[in-house]
DSSP file (Angstrom, degrees, kcal/mol; ACC not computed):
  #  RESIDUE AA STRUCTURE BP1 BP2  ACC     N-H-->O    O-->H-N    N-H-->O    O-->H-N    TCO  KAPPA ALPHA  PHI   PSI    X-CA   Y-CA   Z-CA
    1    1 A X              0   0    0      0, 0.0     2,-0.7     0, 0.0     0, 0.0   0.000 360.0 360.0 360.0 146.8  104.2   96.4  130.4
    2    2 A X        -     0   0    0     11,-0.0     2,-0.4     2,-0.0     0, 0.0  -0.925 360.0-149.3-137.8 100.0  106.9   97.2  128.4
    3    3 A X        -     0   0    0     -2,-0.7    11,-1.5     2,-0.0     2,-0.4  -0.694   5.6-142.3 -65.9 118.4  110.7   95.2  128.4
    4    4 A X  E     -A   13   0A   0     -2,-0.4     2,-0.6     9,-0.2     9,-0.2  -0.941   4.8-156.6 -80.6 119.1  113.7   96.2  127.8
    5    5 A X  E     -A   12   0A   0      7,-1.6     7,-1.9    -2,-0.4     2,-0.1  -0.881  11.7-161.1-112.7 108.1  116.4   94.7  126.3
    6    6 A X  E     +A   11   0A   0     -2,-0.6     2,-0.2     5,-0.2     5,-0.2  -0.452  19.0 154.5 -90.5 139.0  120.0   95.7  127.0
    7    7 A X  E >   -A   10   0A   0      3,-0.9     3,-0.8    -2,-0.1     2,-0.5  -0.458  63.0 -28.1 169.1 116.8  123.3   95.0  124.7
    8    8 A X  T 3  S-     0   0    0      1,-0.3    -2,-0.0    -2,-0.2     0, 0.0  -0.870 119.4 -38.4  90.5-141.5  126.3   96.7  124.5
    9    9 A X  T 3  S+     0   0    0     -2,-0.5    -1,-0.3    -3,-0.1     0, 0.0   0.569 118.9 104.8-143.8 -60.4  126.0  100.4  125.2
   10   10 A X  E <   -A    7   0A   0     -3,-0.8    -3,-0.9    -4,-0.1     2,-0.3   0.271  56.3-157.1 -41.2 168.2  122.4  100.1  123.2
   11   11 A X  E     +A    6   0A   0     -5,-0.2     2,-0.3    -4,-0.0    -5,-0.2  -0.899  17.3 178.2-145.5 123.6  118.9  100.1  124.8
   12   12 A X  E     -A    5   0A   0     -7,-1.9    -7,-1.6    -2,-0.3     2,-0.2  -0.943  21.7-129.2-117.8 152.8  116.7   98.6  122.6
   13   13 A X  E >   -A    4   0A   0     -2,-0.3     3,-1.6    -9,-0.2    -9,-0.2  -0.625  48.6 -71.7 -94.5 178.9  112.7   98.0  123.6
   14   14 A X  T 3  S+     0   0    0    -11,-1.5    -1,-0.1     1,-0.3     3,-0.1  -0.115 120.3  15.9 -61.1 123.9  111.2   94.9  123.3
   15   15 A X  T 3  S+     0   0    0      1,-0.2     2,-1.3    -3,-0.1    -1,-0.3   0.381  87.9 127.2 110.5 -39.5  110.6   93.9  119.7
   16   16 A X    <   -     0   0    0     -3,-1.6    -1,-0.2     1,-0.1    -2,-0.0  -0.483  35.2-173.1 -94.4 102.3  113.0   96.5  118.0
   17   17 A X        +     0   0    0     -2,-1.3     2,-0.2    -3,-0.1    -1,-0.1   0.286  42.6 114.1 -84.6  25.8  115.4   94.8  115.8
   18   18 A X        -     0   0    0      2,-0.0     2,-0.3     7,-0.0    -2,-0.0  -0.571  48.0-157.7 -94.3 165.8  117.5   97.6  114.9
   19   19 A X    >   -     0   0    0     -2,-0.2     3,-0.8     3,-0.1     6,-0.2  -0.924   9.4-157.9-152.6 103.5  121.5   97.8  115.9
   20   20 A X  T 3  S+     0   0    0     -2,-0.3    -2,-0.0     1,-0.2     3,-0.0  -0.006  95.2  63.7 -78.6  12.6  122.7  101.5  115.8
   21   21 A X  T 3  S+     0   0    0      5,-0.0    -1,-0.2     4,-0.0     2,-0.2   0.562  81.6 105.4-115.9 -39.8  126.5   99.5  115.4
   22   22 A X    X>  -     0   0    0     -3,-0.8     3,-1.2     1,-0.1     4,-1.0  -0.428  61.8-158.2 -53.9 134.6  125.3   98.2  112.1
   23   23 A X  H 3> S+     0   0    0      2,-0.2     4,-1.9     1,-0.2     3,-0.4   0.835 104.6  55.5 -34.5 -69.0  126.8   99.7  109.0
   24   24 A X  H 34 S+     0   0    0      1,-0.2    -1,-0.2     2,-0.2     9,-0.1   0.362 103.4  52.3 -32.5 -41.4  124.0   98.5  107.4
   25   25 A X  H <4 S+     0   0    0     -3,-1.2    -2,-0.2    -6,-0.2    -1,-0.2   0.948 125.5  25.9 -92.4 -52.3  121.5  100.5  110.2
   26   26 A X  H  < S+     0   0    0     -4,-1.0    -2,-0.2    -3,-0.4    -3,-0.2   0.824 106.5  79.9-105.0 -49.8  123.5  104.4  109.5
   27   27 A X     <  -     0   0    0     -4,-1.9     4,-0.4     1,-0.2     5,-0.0  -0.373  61.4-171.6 -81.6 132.2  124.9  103.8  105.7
   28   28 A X  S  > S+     0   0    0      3,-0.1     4,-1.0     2,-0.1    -1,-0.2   0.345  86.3  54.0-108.7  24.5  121.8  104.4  103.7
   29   29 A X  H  > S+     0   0    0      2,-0.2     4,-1.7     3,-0.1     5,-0.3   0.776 112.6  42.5 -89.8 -47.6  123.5  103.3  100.5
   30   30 A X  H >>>S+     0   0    0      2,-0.2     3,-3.8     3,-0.2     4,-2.6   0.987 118.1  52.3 -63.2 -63.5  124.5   99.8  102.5
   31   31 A X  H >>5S+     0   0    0     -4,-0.4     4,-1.4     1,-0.3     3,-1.3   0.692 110.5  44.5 -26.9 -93.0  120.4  100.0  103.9
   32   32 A X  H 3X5S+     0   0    0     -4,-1.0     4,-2.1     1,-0.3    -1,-0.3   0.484 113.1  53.1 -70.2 -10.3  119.2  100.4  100.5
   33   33 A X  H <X5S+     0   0    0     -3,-3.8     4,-0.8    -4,-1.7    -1,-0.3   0.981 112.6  48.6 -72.1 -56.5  121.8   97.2   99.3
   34   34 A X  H <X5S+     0   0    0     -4,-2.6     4,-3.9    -3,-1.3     3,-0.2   0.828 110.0  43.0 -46.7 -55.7  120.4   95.4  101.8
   35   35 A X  H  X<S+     0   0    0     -4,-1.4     4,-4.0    -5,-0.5     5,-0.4   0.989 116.9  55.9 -49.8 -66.2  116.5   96.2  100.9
   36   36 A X  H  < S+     0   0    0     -4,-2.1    -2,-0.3     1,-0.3    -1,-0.2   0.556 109.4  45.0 -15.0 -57.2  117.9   95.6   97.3
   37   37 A X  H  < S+     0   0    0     -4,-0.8    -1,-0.3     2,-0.2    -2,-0.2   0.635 111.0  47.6 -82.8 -61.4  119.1   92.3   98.3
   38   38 A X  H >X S+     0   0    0     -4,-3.9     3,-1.4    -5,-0.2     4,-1.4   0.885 109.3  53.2 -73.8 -41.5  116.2   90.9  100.3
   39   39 A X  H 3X S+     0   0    0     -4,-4.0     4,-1.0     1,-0.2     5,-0.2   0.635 110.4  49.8 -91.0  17.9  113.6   91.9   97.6
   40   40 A X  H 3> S+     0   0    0     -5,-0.4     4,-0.6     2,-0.2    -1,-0.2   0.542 105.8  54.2 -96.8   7.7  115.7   90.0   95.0
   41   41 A X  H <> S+     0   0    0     -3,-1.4     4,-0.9     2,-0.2    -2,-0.2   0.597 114.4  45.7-117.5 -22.6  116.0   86.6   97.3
   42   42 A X  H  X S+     0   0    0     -4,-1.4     4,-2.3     2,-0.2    -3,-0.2   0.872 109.4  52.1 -89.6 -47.7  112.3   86.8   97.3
   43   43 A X  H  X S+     0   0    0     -4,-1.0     4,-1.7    -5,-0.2     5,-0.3   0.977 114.4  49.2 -16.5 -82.4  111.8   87.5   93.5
   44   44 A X  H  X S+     0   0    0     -4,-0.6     4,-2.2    -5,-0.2    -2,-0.2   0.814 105.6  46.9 -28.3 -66.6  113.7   84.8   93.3
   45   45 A X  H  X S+     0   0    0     -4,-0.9     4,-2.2     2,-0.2     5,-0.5   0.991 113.7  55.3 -29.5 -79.4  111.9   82.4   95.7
   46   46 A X  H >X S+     0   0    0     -4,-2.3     4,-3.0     2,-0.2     3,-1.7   0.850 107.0  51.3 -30.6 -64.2  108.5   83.6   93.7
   47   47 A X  H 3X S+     0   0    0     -4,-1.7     4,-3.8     1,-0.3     5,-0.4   0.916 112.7  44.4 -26.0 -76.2  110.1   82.6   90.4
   48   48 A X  H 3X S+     0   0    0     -4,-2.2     4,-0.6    -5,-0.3    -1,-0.3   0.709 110.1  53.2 -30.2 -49.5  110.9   79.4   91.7
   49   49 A X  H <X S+     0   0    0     -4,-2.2     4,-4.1    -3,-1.7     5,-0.3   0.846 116.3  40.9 -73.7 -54.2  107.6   78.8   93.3
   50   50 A X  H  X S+     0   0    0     -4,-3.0     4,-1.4    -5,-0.5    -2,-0.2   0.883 113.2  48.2 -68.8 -26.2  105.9   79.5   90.2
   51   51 A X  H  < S+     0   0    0     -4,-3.8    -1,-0.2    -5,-0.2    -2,-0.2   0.676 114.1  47.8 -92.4 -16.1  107.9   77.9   88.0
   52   52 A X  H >< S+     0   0    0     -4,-0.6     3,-1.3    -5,-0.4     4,-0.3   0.916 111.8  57.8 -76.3 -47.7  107.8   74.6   90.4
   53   53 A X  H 3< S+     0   0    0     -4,-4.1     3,-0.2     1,-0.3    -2,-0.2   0.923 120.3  22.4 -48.6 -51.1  103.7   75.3   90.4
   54   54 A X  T 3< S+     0   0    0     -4,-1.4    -1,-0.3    -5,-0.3     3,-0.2  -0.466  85.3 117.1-122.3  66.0  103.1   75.0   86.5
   55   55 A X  S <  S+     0   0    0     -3,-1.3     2,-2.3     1,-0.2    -1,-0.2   0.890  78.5  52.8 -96.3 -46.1  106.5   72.7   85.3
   56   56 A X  S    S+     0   0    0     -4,-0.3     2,-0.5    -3,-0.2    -1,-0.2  -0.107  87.3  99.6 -79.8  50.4  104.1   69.8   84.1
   57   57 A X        -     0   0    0     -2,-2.3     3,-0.5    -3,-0.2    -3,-0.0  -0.934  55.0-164.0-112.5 132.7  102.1   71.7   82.1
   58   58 A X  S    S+     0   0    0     -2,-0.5    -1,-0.1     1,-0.2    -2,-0.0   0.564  93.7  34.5 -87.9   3.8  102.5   71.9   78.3
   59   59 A X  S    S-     0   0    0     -3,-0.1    -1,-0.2     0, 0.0     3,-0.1  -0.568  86.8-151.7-118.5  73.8  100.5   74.9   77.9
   60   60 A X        -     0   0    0     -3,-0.5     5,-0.2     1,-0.2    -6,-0.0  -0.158  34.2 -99.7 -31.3 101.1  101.1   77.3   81.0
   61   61 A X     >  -     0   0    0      1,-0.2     4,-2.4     3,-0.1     5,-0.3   0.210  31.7-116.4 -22.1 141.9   98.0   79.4   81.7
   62   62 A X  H  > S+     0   0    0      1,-0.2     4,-2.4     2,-0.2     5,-0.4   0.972 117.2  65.6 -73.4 -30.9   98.7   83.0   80.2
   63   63 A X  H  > S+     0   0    0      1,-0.2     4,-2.8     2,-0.2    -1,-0.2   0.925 102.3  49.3 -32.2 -54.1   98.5   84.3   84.0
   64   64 A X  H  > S+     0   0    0      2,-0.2     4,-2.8     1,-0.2    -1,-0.2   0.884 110.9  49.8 -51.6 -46.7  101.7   82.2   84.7
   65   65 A X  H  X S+     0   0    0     -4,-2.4     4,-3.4    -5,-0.2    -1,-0.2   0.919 113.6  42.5 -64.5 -28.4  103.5   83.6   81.7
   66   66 A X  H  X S+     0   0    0     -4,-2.4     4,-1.3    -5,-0.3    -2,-0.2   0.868 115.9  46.1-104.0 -13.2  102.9   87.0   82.4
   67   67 A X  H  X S+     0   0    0     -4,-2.8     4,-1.8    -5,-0.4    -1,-0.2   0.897 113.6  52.5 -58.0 -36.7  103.6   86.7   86.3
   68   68 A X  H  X S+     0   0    0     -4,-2.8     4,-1.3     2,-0.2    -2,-0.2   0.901 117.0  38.9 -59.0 -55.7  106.8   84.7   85.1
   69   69 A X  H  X S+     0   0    0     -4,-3.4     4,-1.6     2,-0.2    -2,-0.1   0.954 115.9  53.5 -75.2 -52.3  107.6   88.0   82.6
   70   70 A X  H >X S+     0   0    0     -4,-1.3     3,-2.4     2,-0.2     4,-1.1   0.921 113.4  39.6 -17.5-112.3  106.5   90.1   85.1
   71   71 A X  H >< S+     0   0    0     -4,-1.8     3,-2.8     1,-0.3     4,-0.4   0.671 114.5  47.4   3.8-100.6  108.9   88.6   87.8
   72   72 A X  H 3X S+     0   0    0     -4,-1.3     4,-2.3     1,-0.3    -1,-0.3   0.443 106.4  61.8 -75.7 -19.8  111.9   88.0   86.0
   73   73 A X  H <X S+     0   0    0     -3,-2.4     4,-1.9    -4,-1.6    -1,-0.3   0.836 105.7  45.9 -62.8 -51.8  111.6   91.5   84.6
   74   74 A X  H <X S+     0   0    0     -3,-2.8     4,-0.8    -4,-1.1    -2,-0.3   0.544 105.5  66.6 -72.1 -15.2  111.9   92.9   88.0
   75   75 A X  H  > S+     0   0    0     -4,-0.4     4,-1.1    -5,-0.2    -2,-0.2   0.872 101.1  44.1 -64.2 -56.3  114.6   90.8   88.7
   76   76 A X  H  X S+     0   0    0     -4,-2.3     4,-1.7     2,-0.2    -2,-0.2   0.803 106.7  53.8 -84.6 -19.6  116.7   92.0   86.6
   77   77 A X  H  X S+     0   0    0     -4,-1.9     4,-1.3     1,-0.2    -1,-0.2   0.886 110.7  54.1 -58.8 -19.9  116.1   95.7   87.2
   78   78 A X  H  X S+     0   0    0     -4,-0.8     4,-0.9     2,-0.2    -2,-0.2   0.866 108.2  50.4 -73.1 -35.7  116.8   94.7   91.0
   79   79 A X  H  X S+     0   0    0     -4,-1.1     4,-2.6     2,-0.2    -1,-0.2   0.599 108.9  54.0 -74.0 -23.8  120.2   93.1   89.9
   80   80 A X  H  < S+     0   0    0     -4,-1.7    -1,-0.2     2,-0.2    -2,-0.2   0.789 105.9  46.2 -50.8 -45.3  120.9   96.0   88.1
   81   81 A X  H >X S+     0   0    0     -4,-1.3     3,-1.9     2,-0.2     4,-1.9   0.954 107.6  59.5 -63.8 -51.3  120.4   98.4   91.0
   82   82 A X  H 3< S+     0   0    0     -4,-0.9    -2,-0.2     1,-0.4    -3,-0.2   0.930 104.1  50.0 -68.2 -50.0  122.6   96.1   93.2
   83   83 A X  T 3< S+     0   0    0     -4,-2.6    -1,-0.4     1,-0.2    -2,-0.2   0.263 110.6  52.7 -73.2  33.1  125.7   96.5   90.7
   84   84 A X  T <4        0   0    0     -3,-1.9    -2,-0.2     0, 0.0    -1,-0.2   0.534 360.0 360.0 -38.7 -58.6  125.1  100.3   90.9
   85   85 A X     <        0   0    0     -4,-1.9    -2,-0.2    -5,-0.1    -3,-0.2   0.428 360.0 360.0 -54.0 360.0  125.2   99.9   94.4
């Protein structure tokens, strides 16, 4: 059985987190900031995580280093995109 959820002038079904009012939803340059945006606040997060995972160590597994290069690499091509954007 299937729910609807009313709001505004929209009909959204149950589940469906889109908003046809957002900017965000219609722009696809603002969409793609957005995308942009979210997978650099999760780069980020990873970084963090990893860098929290192996800080006591005085010789860092080469995995770490090259997820760490890896990571940070992408980071900045993502921060790049965003000032384009």
């Amino acid at each position: 059985m299937s729910s609807s959820l009313h709001r505004g002038n929209n009909q959204y079904d149950e589940g469906d987190i889109s908003d046809y009012d957002d900017p965000y939803e219609t722009d696809p340059v603002r969409y793609e900031l957005r995308n942009i945006q979210n997978v650099i606040q999760v780069t980020r997060q990873n970084i963090e995580a990893l860098e929290s995972r192996f800080a006591g160590f005085e010789d860092p597994p080469k995995e770490y280093l090259l997820e760490h290069e890896e990571l940070t690499s992408k980071l900045q091509e993502l921060e790049l995109k965003e000032q384009k954007l």
